[in-house]
PDB file of N, CA, C and O in Angstrom:
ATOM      1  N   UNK A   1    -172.245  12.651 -87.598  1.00  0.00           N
ATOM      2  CA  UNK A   1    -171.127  12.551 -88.505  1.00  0.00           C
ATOM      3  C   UNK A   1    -170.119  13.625 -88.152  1.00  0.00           C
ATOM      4  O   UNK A   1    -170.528  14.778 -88.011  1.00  0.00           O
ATOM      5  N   UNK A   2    -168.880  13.352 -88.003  1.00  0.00           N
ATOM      6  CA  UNK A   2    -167.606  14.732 -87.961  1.00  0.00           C
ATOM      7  C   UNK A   2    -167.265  14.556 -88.991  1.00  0.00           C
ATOM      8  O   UNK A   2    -167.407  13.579 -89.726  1.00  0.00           O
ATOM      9  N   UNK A   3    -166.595  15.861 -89.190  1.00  0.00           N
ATOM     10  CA  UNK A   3    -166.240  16.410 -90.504  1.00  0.00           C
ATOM     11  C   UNK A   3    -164.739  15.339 -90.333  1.00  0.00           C
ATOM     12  O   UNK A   3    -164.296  14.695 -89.382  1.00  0.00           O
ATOM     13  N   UNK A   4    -164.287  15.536 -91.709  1.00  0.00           N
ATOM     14  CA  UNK A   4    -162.903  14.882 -91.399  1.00  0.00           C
ATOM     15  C   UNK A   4    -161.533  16.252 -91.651  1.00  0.00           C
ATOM     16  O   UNK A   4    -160.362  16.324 -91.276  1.00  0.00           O
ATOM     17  N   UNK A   5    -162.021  16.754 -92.093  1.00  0.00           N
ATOM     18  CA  UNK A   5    -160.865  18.220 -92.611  1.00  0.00           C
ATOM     19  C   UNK A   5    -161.796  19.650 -93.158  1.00  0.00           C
ATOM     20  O   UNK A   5    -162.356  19.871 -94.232  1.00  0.00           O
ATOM     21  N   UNK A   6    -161.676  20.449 -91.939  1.00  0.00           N
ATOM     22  CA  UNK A   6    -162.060  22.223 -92.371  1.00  0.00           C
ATOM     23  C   UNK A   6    -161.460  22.394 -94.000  1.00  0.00           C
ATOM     24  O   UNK A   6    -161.829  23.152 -94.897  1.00  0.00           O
ATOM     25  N   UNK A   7    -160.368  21.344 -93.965  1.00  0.00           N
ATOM     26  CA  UNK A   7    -159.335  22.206 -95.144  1.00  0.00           C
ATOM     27  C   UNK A   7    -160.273  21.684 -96.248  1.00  0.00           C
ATOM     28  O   UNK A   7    -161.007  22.455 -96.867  1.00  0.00           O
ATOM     29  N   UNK A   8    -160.237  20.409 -96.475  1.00  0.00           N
ATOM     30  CA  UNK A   8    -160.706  19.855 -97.941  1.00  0.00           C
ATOM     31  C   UNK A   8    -162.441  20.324 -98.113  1.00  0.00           C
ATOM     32  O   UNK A   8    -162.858  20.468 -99.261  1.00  0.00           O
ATOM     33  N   UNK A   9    -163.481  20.565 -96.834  1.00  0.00           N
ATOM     34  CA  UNK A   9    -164.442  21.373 -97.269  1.00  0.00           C
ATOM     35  C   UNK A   9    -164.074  22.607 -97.865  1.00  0.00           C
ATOM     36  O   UNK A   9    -164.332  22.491 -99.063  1.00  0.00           O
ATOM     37  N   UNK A  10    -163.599  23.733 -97.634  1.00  0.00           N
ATOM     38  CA  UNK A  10    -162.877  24.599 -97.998  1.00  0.00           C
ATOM     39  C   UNK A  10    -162.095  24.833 -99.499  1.00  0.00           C
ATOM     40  O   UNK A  10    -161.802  25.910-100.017  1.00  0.00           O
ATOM     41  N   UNK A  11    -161.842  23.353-100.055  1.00  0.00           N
ATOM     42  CA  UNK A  11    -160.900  23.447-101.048  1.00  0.00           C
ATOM     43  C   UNK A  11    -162.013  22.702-102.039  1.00  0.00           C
ATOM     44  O   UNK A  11    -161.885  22.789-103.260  1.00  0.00           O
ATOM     45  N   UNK A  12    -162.950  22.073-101.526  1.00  0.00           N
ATOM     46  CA  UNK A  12    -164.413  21.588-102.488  1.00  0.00           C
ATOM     47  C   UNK A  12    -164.914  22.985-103.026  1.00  0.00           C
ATOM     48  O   UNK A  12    -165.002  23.331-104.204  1.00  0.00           O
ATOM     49  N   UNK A  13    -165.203  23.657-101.970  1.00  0.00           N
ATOM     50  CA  UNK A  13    -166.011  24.739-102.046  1.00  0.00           C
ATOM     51  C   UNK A  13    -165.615  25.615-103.139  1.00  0.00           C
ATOM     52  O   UNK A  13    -166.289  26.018-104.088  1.00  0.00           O
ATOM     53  N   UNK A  14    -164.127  25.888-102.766  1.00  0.00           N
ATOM     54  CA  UNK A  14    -163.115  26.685-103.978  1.00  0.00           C
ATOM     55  C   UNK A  14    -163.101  26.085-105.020  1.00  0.00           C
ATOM     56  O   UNK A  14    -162.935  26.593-106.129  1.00  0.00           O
ATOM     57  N   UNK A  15    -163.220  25.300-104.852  1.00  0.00           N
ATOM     58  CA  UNK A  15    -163.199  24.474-106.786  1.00  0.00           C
ATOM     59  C   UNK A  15    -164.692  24.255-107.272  1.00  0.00           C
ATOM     60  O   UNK A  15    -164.943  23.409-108.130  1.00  0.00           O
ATOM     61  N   UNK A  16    -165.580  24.967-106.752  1.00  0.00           N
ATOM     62  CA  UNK A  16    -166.824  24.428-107.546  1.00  0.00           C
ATOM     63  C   UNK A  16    -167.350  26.011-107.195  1.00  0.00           C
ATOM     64  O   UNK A  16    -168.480  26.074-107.679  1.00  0.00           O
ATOM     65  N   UNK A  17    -167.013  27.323-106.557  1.00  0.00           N
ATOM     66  CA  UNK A  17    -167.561  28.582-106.473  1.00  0.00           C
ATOM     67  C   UNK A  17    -168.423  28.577-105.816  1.00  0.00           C
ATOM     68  O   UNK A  17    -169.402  29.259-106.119  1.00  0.00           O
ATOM     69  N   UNK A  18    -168.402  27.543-104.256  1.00  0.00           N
ATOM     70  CA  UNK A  18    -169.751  27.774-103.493  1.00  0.00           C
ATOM     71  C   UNK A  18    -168.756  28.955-102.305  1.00  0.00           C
ATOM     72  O   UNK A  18    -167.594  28.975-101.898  1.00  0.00           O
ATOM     73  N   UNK A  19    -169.816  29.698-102.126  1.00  0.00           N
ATOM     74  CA  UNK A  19    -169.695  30.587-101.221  1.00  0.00           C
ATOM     75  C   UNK A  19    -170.565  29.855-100.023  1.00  0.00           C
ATOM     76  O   UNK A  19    -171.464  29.065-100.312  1.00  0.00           O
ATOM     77  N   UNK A  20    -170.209  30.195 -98.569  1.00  0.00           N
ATOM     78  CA  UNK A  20    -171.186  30.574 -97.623  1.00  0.00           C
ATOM     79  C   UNK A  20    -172.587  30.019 -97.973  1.00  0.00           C
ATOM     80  O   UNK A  20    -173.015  28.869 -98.076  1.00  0.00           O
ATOM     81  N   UNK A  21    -173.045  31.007 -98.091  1.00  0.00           N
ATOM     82  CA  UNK A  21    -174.437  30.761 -98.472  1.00  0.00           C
ATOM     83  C   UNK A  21    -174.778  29.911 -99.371  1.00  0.00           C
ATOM     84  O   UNK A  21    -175.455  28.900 -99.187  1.00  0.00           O
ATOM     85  N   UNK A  22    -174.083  30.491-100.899  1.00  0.00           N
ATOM     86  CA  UNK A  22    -174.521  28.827-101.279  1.00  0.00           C
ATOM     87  C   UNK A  22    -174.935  27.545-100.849  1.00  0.00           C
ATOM     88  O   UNK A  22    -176.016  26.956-100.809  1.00  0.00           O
ATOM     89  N   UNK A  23    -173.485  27.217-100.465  1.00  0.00           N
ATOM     90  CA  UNK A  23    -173.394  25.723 -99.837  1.00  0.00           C
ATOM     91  C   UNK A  23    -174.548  25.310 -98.691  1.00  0.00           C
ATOM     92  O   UNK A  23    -174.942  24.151 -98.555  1.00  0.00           O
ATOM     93  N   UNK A  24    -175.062  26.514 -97.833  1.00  0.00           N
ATOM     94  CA  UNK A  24    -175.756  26.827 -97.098  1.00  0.00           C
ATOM     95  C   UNK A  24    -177.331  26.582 -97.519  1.00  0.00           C
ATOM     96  O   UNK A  24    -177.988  25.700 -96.965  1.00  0.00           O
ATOM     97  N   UNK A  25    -177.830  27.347 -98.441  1.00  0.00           N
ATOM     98  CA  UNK A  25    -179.246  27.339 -99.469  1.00  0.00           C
ATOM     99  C   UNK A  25    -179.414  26.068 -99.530  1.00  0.00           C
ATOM    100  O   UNK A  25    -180.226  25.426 -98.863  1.00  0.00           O
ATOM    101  N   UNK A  26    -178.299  25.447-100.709  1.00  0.00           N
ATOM    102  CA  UNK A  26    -177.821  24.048-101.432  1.00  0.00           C
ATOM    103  C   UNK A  26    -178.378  22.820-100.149  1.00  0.00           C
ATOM    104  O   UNK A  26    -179.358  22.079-100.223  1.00  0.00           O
ATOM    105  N   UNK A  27    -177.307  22.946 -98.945  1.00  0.00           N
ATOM    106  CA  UNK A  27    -177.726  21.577 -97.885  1.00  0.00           C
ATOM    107  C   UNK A  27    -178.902  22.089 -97.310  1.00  0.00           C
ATOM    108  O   UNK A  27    -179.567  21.103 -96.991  1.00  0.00           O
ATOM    109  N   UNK A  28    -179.575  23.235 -96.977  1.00  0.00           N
ATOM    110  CA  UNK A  28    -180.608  23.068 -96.402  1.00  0.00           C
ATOM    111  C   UNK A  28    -179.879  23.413 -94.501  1.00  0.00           C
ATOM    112  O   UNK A  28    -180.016  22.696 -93.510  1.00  0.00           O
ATOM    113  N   UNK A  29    -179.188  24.666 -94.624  1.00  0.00           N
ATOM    114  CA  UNK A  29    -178.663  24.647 -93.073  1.00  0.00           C
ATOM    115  C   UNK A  29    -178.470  26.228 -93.263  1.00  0.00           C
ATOM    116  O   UNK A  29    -178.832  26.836 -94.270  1.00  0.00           O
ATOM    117  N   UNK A  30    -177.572  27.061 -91.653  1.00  0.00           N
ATOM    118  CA  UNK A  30    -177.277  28.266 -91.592  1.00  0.00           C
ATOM    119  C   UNK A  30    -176.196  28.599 -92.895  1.00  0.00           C
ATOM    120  O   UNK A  30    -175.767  27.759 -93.687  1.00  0.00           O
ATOM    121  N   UNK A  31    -175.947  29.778 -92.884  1.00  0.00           N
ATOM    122  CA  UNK A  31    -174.803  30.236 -93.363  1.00  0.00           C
ATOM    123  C   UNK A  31    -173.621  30.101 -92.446  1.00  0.00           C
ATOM    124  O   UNK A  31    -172.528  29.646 -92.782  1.00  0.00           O
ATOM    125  N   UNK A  32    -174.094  30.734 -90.739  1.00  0.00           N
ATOM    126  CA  UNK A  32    -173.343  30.224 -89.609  1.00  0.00           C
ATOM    127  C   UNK A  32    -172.722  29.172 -89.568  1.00  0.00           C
ATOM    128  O   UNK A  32    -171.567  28.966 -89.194  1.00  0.00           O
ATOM    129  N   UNK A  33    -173.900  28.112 -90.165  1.00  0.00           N
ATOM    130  CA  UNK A  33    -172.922  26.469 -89.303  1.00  0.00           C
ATOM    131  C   UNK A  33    -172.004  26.432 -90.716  1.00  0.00           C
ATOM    132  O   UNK A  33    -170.791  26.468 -90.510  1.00  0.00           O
ATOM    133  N   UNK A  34    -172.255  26.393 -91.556  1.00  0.00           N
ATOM    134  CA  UNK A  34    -170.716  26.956 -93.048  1.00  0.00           C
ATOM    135  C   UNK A  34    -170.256  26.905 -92.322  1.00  0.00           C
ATOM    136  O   UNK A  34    -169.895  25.897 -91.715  1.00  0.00           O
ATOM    137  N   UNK A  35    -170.037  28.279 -92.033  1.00  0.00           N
ATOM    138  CA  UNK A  35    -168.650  28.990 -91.355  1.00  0.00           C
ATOM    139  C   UNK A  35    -167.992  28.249 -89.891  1.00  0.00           C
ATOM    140  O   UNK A  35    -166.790  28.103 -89.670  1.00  0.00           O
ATOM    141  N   UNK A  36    -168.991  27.884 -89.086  1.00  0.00           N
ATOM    142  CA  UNK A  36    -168.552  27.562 -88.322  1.00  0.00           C
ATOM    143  C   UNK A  36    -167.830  25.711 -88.447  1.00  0.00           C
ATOM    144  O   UNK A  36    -167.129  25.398 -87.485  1.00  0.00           O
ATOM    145  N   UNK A  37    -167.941  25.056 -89.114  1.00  0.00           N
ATOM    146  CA  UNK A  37    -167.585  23.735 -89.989  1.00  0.00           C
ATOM    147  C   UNK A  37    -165.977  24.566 -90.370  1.00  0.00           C
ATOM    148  O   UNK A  37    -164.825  24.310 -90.018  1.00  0.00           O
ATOM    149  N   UNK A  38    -166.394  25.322 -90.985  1.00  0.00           N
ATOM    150  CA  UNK A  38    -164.624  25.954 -91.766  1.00  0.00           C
ATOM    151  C   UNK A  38    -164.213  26.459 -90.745  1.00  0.00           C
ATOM    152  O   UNK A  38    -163.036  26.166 -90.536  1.00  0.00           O
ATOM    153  N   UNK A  39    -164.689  27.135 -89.959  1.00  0.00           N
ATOM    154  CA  UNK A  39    -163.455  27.804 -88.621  1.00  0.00           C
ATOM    155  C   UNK A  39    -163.213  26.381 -87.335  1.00  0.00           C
ATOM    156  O   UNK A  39    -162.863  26.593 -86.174  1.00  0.00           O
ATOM    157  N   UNK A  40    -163.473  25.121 -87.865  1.00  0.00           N
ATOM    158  CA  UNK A  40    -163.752  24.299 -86.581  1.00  0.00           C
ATOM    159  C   UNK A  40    -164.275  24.470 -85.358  1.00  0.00           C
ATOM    160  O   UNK A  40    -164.063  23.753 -84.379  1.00  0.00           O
ATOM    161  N   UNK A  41    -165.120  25.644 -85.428  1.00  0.00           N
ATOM    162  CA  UNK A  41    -165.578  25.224 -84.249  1.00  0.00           C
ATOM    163  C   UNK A  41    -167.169  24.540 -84.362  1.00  0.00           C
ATOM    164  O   UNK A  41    -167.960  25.000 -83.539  1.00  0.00           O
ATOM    165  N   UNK A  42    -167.462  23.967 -84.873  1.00  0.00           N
ATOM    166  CA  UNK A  42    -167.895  23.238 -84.927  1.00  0.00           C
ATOM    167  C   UNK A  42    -167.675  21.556 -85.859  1.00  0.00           C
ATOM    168  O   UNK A  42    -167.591  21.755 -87.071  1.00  0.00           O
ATOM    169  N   UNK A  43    -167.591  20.225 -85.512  1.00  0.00           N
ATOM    170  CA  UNK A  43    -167.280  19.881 -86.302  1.00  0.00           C
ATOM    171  C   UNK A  43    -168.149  18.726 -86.537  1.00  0.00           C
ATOM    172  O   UNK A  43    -167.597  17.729 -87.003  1.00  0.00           O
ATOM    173  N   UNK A  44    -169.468  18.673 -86.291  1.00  0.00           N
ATOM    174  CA  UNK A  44    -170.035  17.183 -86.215  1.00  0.00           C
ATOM    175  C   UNK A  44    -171.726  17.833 -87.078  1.00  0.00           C
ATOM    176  O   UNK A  44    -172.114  19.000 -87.028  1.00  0.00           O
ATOM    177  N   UNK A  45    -172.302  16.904 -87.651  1.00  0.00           N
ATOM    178  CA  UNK A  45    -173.796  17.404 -87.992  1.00  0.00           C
ATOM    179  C   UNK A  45    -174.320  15.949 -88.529  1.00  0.00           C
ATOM    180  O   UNK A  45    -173.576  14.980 -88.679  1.00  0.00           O
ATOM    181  N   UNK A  46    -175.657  15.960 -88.782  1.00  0.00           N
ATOM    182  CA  UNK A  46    -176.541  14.705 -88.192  1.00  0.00           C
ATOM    183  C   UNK A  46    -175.977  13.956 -90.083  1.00  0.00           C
ATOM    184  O   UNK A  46    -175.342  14.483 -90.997  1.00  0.00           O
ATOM    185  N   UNK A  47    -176.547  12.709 -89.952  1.00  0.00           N
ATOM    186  CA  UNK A  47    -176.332  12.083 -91.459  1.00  0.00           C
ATOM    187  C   UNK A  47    -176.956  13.143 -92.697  1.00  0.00           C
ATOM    188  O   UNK A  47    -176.475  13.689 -93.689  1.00  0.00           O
ATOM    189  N   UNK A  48    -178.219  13.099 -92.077  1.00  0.00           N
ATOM    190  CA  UNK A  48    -178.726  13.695 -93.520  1.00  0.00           C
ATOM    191  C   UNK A  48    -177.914  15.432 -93.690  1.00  0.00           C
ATOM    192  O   UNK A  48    -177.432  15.525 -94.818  1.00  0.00           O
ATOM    193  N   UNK A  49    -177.725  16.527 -92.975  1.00  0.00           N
ATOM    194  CA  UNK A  49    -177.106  17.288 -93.198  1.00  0.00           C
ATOM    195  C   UNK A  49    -175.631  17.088 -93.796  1.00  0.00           C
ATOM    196  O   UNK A  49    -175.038  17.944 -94.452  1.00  0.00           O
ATOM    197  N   UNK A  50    -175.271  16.171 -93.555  1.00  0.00           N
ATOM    198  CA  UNK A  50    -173.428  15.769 -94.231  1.00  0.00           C
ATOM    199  C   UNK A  50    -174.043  15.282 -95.730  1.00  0.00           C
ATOM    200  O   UNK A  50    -173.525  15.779 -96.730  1.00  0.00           O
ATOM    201  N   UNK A  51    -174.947  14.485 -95.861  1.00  0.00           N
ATOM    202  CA  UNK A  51    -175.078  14.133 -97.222  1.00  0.00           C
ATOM    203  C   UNK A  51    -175.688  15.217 -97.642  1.00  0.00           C
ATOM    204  O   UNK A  51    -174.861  15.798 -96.938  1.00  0.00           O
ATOM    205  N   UNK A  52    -176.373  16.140 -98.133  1.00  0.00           N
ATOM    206  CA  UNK A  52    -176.816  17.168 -98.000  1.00  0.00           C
ATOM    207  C   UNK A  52    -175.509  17.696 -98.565  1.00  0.00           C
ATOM    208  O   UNK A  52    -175.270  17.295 -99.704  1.00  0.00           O
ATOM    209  N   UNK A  53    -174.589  18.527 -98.008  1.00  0.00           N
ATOM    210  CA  UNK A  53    -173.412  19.361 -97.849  1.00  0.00           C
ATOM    211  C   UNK A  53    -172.742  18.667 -98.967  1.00  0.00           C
ATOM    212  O   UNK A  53    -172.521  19.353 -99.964  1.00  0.00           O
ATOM    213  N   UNK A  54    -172.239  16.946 -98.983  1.00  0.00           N
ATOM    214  CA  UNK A  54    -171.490  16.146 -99.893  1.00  0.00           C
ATOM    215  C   UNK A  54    -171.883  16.343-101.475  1.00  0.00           C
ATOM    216  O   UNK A  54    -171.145  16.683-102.399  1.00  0.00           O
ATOM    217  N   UNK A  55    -173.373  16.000-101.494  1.00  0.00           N
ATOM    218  CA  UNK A  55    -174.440  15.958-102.344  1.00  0.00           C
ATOM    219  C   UNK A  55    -173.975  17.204-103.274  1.00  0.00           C
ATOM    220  O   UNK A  55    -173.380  17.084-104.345  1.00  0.00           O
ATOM    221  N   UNK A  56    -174.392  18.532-102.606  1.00  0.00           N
ATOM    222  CA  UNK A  56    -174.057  20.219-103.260  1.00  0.00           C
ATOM    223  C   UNK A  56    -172.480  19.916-104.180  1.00  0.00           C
ATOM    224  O   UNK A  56    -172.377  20.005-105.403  1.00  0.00           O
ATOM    225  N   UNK A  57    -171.423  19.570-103.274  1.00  0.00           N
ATOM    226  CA  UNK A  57    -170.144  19.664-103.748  1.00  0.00           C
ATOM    227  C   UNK A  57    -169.474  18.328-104.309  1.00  0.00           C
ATOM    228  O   UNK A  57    -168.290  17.995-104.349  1.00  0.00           O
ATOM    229  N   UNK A  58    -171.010  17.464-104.866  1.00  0.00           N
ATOM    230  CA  UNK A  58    -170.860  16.162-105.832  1.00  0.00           C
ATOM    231  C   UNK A  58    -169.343  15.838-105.629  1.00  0.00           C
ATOM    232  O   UNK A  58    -168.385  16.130-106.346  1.00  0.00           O
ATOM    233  N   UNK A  59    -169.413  14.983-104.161  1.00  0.00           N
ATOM    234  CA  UNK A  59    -168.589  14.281-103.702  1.00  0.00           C
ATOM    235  C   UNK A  59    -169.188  13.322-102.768  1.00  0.00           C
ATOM    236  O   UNK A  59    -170.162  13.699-102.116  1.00  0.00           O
ATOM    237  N   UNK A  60    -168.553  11.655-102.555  1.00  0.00           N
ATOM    238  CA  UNK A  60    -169.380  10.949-101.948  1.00  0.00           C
ATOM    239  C   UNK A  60    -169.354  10.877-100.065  1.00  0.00           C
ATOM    240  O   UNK A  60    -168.456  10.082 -99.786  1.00  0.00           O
ATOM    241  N   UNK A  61    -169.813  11.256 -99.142  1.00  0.00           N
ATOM    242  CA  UNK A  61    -170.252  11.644 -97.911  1.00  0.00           C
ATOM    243  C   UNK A  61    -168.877  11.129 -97.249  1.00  0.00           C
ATOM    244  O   UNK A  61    -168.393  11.874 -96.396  1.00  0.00           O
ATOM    245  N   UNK A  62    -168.282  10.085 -97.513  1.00  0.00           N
ATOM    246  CA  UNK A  62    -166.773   9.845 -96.919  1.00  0.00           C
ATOM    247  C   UNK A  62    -165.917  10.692 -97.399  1.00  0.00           C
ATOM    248  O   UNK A  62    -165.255  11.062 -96.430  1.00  0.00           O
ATOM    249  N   UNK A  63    -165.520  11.251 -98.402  1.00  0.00           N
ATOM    250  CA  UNK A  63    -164.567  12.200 -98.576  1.00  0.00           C
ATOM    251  C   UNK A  63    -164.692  13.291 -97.356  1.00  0.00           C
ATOM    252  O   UNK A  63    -163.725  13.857 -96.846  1.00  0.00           O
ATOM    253  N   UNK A  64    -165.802  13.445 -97.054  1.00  0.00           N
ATOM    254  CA  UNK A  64    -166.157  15.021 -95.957  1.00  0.00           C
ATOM    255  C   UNK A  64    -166.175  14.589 -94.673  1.00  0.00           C
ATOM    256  O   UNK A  64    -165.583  15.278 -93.842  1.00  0.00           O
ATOM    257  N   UNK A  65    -166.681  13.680 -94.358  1.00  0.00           N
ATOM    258  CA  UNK A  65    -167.196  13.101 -92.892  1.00  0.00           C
ATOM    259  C   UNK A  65    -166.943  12.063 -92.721  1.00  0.00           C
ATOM    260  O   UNK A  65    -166.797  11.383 -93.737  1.00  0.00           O
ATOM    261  N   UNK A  66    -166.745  11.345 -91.293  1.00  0.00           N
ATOM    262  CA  UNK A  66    -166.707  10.475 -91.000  1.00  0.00           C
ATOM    263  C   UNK A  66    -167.769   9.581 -90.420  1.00  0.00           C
ATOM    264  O   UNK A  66    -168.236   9.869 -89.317  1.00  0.00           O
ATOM    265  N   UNK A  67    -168.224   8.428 -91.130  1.00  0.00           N
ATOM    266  CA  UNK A  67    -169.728   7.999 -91.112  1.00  0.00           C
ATOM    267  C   UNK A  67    -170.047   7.263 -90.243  1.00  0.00           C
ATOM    268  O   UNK A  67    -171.256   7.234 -90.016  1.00  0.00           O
ATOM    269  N   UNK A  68    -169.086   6.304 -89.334  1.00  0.00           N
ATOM    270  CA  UNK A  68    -169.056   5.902 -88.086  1.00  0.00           C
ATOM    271  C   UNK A  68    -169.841   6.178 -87.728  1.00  0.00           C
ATOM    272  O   UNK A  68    -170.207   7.257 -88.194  1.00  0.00           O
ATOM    273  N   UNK A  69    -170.726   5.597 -86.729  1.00  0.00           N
ATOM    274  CA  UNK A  69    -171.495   6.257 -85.141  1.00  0.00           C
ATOM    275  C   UNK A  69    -171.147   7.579 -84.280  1.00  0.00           C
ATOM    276  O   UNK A  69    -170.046   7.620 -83.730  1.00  0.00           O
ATOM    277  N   UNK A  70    -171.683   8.226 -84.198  1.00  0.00           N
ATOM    278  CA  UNK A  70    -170.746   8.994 -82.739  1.00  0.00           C
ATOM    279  C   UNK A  70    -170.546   8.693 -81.539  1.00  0.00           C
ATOM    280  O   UNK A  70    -171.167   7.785 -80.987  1.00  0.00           O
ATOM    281  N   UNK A  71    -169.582   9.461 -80.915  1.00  0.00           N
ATOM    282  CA  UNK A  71    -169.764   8.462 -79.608  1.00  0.00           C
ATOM    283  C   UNK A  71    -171.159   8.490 -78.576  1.00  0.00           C
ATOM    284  O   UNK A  71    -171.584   7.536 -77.923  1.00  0.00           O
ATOM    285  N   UNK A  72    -171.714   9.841 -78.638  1.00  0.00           N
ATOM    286  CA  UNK A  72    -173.007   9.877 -78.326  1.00  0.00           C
ATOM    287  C   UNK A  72    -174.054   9.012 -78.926  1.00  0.00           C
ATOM    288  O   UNK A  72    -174.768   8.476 -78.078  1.00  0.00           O
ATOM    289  N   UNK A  73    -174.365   8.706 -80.280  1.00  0.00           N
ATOM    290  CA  UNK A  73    -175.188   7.302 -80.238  1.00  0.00           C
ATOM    291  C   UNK A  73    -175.007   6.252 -79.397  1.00  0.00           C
ATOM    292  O   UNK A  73    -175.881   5.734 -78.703  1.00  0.00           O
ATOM    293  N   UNK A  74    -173.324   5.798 -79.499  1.00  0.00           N
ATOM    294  CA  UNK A  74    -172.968   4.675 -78.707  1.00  0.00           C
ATOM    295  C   UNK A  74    -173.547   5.207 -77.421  1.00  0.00           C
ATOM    296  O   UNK A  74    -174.673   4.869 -77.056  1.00  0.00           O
ATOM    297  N   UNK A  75    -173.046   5.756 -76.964  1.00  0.00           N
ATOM    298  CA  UNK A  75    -173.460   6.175 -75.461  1.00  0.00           C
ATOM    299  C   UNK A  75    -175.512   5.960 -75.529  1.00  0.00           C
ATOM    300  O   UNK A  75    -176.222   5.315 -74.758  1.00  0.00           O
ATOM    301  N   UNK A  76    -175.731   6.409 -76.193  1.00  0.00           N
ATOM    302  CA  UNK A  76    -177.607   6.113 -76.427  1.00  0.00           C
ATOM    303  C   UNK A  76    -178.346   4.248 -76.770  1.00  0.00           C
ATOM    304  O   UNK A  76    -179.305   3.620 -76.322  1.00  0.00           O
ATOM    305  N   UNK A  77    -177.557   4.043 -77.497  1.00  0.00           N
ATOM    306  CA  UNK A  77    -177.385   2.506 -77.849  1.00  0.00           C
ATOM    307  C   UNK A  77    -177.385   1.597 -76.237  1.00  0.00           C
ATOM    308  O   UNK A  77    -178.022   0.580 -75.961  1.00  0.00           O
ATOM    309  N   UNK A  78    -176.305   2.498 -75.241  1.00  0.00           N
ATOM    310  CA  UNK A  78    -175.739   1.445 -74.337  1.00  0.00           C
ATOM    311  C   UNK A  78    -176.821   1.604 -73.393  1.00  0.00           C
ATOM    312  O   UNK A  78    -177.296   0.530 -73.024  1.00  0.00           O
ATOM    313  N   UNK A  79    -177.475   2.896 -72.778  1.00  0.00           N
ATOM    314  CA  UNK A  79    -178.850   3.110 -72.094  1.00  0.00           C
ATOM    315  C   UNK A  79    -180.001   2.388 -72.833  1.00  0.00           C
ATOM    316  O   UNK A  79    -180.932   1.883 -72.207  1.00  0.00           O
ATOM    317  N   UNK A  80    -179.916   2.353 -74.131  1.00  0.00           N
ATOM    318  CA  UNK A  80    -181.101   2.209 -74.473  1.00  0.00           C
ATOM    319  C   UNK A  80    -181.420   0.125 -73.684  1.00  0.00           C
ATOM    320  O   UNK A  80    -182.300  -0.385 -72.991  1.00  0.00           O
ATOM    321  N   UNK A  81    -180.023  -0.434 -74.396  1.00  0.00           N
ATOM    322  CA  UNK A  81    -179.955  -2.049 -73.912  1.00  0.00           C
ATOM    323  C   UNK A  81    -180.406  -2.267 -72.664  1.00  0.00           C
ATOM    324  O   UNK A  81    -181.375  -2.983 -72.411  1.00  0.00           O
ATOM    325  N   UNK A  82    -179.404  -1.372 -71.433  1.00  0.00           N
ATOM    326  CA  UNK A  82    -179.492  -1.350 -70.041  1.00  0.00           C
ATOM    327  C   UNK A  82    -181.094  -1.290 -69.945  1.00  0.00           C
ATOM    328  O   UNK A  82    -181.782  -2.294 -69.761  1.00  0.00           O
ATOM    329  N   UNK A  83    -181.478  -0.308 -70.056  1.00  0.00           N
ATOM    330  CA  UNK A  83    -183.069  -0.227 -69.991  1.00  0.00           C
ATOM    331  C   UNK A  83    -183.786  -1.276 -70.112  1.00  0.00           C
ATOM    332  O   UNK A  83    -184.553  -1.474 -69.170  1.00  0.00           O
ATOM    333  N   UNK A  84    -183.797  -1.862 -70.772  1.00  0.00           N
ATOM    334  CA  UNK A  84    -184.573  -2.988 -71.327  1.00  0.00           C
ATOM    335  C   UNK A  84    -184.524  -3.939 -70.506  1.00  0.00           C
ATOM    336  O   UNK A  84    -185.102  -4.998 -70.752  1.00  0.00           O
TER     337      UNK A  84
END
């Protein structure tokens, strides 16, 4: 899943008093990957960690992320066919 906006995690967070860690404890991840989600440099994490994160800041998993495939599944999907 990619995030869809550093900003609107950021502005969830501010409106409900999750800090860092919180949000962190709450999904079940670093305090790091927080931060690193809000500084973009990182911007992608597996389904259950985005719902997780959504879940804490009782919002539904599309407001935050984008739920699409990644392109790396696709890319796994297309080996997996070939193989066969």
């Amino acid at each position: 899943m990619r995030l869809k906006s550093a900003d609107t995690l950021r502005a969830l967070m501010d409106q409900d008093g999750f800090s860092h860690g919180r949000l962190a404890r709450y999904a079940g991840c670093s305090k790091g990957f927080i931060s690193h989600l809000l500084a973009e440099r990182r911007s992608s994490c597996t389904p259950e960690l985005g719902a997780r994160i959504a879940e804490a800041l009782n919002v539904p998993v599309q407001v935050l992320f984008d739920v699409h495939k990644s392109t790396s599944s696709s890319t796994n999907d297309i080996h997996e066919r070939t193989a066969a």
